[in-house]
C-alpha positions in Angstrom: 214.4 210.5 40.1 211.5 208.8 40.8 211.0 205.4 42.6 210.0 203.6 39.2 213.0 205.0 37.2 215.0 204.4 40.4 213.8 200.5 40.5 213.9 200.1 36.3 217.9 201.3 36.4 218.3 198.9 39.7 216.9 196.0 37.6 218.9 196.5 34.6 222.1 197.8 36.1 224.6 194.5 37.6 224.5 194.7 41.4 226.5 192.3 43.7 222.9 191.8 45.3 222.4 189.6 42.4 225.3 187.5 42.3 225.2 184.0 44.2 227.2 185.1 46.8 225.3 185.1 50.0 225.4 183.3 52.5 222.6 182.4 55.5 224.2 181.8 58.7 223.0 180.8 62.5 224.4 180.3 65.7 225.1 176.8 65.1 225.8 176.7 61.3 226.0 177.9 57.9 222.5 177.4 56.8 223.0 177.9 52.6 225.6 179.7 50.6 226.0 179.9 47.3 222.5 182.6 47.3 221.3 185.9 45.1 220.3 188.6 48.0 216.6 187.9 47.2 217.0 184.0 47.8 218.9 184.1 51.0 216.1 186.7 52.2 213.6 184.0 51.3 215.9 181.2 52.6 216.2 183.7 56.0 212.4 183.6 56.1 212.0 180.1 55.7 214.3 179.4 58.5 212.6 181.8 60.9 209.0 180.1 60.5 211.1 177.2 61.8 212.2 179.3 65.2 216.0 178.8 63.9 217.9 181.5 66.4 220.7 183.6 65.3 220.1 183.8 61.8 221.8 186.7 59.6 222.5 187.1 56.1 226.6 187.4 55.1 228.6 187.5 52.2 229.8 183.8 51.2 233.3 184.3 52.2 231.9 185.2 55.8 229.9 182.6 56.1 232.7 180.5 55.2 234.8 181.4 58.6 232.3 181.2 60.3 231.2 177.6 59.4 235.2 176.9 60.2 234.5 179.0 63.5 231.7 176.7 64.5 233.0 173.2 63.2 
């Protein structure tokens, strides 16, 4: 297959990279939750041009324990 009928089936098939489930996580918080894949890549950027450490992109429900891990 080639990459543009590989990226035309991603774009029109559901993918949990999609759904608003991501979470954006440091070493001293949850940063945002509630994210598509692309937005907590761009949230991850954003938050790196500000020299925030530890920052790593989970799944919602992980970012939840660790924001109880943290408080």
């Amino acid at each position: 297959m080639t990459s543009a009928k590989h990226t035309a089936i991603a774009e029109t098939e559901p993918s949990e990279l999609a759904e608003p489930r991501w979470a954006v996580v440091s070493f001293k918080k949850l940063e945002a939750a509630a994210l598509t894949f692309a937005d907590a890549v761009k949230k991850l950027s954003e938050l790196e041009s500000s020299k925030i450490p530890g920052l790593c992109i989970v799944t919602d429900e992980a970012g939840a324990r660790i924001a109880d891990s943290i408080s």
